[in-house]
N, C-alpha and C positions, 0 to 999 in steps of 0.2 A: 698294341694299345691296351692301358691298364687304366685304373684309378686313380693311378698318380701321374700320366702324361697331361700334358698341356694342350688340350684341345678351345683350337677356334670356331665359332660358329658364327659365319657371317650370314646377316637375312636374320638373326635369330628371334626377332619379334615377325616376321611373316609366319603363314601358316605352315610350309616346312618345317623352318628351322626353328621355329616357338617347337615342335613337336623333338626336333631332334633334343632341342635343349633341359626338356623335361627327362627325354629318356637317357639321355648320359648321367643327367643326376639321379634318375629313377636307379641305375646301375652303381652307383658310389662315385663317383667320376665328382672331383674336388676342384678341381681346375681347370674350369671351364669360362674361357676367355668370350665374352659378349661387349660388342660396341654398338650407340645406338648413332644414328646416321649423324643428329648436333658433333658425335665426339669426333667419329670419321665419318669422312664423304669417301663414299667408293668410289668415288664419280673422277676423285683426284688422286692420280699415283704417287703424288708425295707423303699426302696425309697414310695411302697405304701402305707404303713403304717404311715410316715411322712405326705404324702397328705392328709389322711383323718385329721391329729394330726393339719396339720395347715391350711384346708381349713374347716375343721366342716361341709360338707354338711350335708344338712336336706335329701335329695332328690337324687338318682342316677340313671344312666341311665348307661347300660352297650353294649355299642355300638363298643368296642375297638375288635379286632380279626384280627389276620393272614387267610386273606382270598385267592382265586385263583378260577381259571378255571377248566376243569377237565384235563388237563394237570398237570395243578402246583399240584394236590391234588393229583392226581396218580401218579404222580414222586417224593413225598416228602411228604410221609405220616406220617413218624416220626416228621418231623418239626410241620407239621400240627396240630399233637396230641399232642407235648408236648408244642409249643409256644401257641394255645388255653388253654389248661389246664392250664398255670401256669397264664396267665394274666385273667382269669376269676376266679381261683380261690385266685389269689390276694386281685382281687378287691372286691370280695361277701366277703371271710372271713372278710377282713379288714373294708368293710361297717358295719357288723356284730359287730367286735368290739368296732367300734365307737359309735353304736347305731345310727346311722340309721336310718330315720324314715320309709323310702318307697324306698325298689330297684325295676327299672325294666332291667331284662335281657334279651338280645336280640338274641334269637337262630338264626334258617333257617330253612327248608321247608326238606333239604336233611334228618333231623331226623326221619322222617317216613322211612319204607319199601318199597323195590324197588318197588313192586308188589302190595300197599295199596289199597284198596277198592278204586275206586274216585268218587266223589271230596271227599279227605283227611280230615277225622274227626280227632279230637284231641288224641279220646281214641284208635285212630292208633299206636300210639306207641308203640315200643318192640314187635308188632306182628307179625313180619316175619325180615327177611335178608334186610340189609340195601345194597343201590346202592354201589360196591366194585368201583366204583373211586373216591367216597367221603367218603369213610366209618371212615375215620381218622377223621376228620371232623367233621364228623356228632355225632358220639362218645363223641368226647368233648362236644357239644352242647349240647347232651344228659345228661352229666353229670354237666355242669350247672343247666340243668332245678331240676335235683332232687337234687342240694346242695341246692337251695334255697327253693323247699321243706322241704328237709331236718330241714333248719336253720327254716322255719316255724313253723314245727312239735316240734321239740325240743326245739327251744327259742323264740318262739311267734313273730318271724321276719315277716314284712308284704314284702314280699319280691316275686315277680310277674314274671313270662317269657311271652313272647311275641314271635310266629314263624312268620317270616315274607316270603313270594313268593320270587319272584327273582326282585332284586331290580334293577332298571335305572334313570339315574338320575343326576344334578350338582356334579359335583366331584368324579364323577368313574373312574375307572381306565381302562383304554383303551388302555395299554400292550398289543398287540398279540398275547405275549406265555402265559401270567397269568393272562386275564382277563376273566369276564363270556361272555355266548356267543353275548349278544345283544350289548356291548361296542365293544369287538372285532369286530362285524360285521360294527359297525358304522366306525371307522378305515378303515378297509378293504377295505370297498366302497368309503370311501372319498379318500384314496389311488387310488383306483382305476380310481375314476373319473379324481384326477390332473394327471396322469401319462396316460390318453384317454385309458387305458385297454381294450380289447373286451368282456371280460372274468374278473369272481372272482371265486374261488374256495372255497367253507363253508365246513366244516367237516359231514361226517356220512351222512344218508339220505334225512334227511329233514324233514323224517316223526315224529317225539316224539314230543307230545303238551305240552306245558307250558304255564303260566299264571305270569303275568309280572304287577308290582306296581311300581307308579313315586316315589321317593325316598318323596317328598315333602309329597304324600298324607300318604305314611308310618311315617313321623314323627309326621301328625296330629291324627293320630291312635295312636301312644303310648300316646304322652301328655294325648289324652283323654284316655287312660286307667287307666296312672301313676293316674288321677282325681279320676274315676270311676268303676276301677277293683280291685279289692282285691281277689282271689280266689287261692286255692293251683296250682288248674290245667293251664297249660301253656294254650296258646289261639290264635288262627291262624290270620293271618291278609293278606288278598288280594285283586285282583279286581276282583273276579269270573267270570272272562273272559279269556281262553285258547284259545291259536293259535298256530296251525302247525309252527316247524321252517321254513318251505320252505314258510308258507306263511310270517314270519315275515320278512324273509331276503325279499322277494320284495319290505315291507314296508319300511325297512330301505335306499336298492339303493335306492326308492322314495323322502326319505326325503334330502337324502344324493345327490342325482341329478345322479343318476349312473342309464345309460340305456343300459348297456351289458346284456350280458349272465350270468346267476349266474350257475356253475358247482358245484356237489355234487361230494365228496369224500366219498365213500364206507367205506374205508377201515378205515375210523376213525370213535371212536367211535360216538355211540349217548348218551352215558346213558341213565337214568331212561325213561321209553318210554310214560308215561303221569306222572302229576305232578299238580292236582286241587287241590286249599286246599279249605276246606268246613270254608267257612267265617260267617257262620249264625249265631252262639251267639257272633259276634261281629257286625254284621249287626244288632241285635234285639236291639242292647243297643242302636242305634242311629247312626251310626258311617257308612258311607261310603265313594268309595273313589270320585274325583273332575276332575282328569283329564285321559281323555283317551289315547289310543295307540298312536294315529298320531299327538295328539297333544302333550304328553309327547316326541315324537321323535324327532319332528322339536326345542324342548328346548333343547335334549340332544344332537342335533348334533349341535346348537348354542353353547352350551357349551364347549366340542370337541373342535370347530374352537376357542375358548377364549383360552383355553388351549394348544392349537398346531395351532398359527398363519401360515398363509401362504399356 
C-alpha cells in the first residue's frame, strides 16, 4: 500500500474510521475512497456491490458497524446481530469479488470470553461463554474474523482482522443511553458541571478494569498493519494499561472540571469484570501507542464541546 493505491474506508464518519481516514491523509494517501450511508447502504448487497464495481478499491478497511453501550446491546440484540452481519458481510464478500488486493477488518475486544485468562491473548477465543450483554455482538464480530479466514483458506484472499480495546476519541458518540461508558461519562460530568450538580451517578460498582486506546493511536495501528501484517490470525491492538472505572470516572470530572461527588449505582450492571488485551505480537513488530489517558481526555472532552457548543 502507497499514496497512490485506492483505499476504501467504510464507517468512515464513525469513531474508527473518521480516525483511519485522517491518518491515511495525514500519510499522503490521495485516493481515499469514503461513502456516507444516504450514497450507500451497507445494509444492501447491491448498493455494495456497485461501490466496489465503480470505486475499484485496491485497499479496504472495514471500519463501518452498528455499535452501543451495554444498554443498546442488551436491549436490541437482534438489531445487533443482523445489522452487523449483513454490513460486514456485504462488504468482505463483495471486496472478495472485486478482487481486492488487502482487507483489514475491524473487530472488538468483547469477542473474547467473559472469564479469559488476562491480559487477553489471541488464541482466547471460542474458549469459554461470551459477556451475555454483548454477546449479539460479539457474535458477529466473530464471524467476520473467520469469513475472512475463511475467504483466505479457500481463495488466497490476504484478508486481515484487527481487535481493537475500547476506543475514545474525535467523533464518538456521546448519547447517554447508546454510548460506551467513557463518552457517556464525559457528558454526564460536563452536564453536571453547567447545571452546578453536587452529585453524578455512574452505573454498577466502579470496580471492573478496562483498558482504553485514543482512537488516533488505533488508526496508526491498522495502517501499519494494513503495511506489515498478513497473517490468518486476528491480532489485538491496545494501550496495555487498565484502570478501575471508579478510578476513570475521577479522571474524567477532572478533565471535564466537575468537583462533586461521583455516586455508584449497584444495581446496574458492570459487565465483563476485567478486560486486558495481551498487545505483544503487535508491540514486537514496532508498533506502540503515543498518547496517554489524561492526555487523550482533555482532547476528547475538547471535542465534546466542538460538537455540543454551549
Amino acid at each position: 500500500m502507497n499514496p497512490e493505491s485506492i483505499v476504501y474506508v467504510a464507517g468512515h464518519r464513525g469513531l474508527a474510521g473518521s480516525a483511519i481516514t485522517r491518518e491515511l491523509r495525514r500519510q499522503g494517501f490521495q485516493r481515499v475512497v469514503t461513502r456516507t450511508r444516504a450514497e450507500t447502504d451497507l445494509l444492501d448487497p447491491e448498493a455494495v456491490r456497485r461501490l466496489f464495481a465503480e470505486e475499484k478499491p485496491e485497499y479496504v478497511f472495514v471500519a463501518a458497524a452498528k455499535v452501543g453501550g451495554i444498554a443498546a446491546n442488551n436491549s436490541q440484540p437482534a438489531t445487533f446481530l443482523w445489522e452487523n452481519l449483513q454490513i460486514q458481510n456485504n462488504l468482505i464478500h463483495s471486496a472478495w469479488k472485486a478482487g481486492v488486493r488487502k482487507l483489514l477488518f475491524l473487530g472488538s475486544s468483547c469477542i473474547y470470553p467473559r472469564m479469559a485468562p488476562q491480559p487477553i491473548r489471541e488464541d482466547a477465543l471460542l474458549t469459554g461463554p461470551l459477556e451475555p450483554t454483548n454477546e449479539a455482538y460479539a457474535i458477529a464480530k466473530i464471524a467476520g474474523i473467520k469469513l475472512c479466514q475463511g475467504l483466505r483458506k479457500q481463495h488466497g484472499c490476504d484478508f486481515i482482522s484487527a481487535m481493537p480495546t475500547n476506543l475514545y476519541g474525535p467523533g464518538d458518540n456521546y448519547d447517554l443511553e447508546t454510548s460506551h461508558v467513557l463518552p457517556a461519562m464525559i457528558h454526564r460530568f460536563h452536564l453536571a458541571r453547567v447545571r452546578g450538580d453536587k452529585t453524578v451517578t455512574c452505573w454498577g460498582t466502579g470496580s471492573p478494569l478496562r483498558e482504553f486506546l485514543y482512537s488516533d493511536d488505533l488508526a496508526r495501528a491498522l495502517v501499519f498493519l494494513m503495511k506489515h501484517y498478513s497473517e490468518a490470525s486476528h491480532i489485538n491492538v491496545g494501550s496495555s494499561i487498565e484502570i478501575p472505572i471508579r478510578d476513570l470516572a475521577r479522571q474524567v470530572a477532572d478533565a471535564v472540571g466537575f468537583k462533586g461527588e461521583i455516586v455508584w449505582d449497584s444495581s446496574r450492571p458492570d459487565g465483563t469484570p476485567r478486560k486486558l488485551m495481551d498487545n505483544s505480537r503487535l508491540l514486537s513488530m514496532g508498533w506502540k501507542p503515543e498518547i496517554d489517558l489524561p492526555t487523550g481526555l482533555r482532547l476528547a472532552y475538547a471535542d465534546f464541546q466542538r460538537l455540543h457548543p454551549g
